[in-house]
C-alpha positions in Angstrom: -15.7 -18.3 10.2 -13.9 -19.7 13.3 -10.0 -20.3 13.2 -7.9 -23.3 15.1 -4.9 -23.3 15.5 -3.0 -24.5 12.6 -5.7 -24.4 10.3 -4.2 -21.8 8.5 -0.8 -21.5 6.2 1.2 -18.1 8.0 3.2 -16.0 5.6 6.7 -17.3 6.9 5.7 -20.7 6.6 4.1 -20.4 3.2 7.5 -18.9 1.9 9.7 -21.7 3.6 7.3 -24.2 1.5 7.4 -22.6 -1.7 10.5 -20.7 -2.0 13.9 -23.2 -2.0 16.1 -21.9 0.4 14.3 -19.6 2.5 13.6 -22.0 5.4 17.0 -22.6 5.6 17.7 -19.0 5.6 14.9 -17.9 7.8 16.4 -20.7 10.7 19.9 -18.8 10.4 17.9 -15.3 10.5 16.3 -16.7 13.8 19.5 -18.5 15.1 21.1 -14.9 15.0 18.6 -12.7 16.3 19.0 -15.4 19.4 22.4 -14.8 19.9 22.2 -11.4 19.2 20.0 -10.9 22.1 16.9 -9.2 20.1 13.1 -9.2 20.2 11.1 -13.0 19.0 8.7 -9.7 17.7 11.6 -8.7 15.3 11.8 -12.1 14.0 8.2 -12.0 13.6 7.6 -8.8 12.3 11.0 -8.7 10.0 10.5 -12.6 8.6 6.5 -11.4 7.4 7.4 -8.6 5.7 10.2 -10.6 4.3 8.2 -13.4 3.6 5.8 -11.0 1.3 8.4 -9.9 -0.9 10.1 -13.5 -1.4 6.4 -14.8 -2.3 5.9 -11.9 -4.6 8.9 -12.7 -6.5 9.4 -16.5 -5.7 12.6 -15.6 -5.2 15.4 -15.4 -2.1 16.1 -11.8 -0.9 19.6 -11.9 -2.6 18.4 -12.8 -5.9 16.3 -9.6 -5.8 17.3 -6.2 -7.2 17.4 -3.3 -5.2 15.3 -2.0 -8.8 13.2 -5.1 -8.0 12.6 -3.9 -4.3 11.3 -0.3 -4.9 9.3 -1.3 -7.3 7.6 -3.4 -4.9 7.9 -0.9 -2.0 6.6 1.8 -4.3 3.8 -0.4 -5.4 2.9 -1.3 -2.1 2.6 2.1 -0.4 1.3 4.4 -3.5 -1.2 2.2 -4.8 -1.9 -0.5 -2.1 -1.9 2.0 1.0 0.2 -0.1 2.9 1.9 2.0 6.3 5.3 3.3 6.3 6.0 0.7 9.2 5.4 -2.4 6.4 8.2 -0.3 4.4 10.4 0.3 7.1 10.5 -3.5 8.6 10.7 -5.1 5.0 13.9 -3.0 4.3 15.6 -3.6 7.6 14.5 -6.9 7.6 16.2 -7.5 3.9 19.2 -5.4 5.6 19.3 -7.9 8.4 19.4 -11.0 6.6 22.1 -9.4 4.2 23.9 -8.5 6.9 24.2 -11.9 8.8 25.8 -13.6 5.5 22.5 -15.4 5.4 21.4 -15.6 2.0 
């Protein structure tokens, strides 16, 4: 199967559909990694990981428990084999948009 350019739905872009709030949030995210001098790769790579736990909870960072979060975390690299990078860049990126008064 051959892909175009925006044929598909990315992960960020899914979330900013279905989760109220979270395009707003995301553009503030980006807005502040811009000004803040950092990598377009950290928006990237932060926002997708991000983006996978809003989805999985329909919900915006904030309104998830830090219970809620290591649940998932755990889930995900126990019993889905996901790397210790993926747990690494969806904590600091739920740090970063804490941190900026985002959300």
């Amino acid at each position: 199967m051959t892909f175009r350019k925006g044929d598909f739905t990315t992960t960020i872009s899914k979330a900013k559909d279905l989760v109220p709030g979270f395009g707003e949030a995301f553009s503030m995210f980006e807005e502040r990694v811009v000004l803040d001098r950092l990598s377009k790769s950290l928006v990237t790579n932060y926002g997708r990981n991000v983006a996978h736990l809003v989805l999985h909870f329909m919900r915006l960072p904030h309104e998830v428990s830090i219970a809620e979060v290591n649940g998932y975390l755990y889930r995900k690299s126990v019993h889905e084999g996901f790397s210790e990078s993926y747990f690494k860049q969806t904590v600091f990126g739920m740090r970063s948009l804490r941190r900026s008064d985002l959300v």
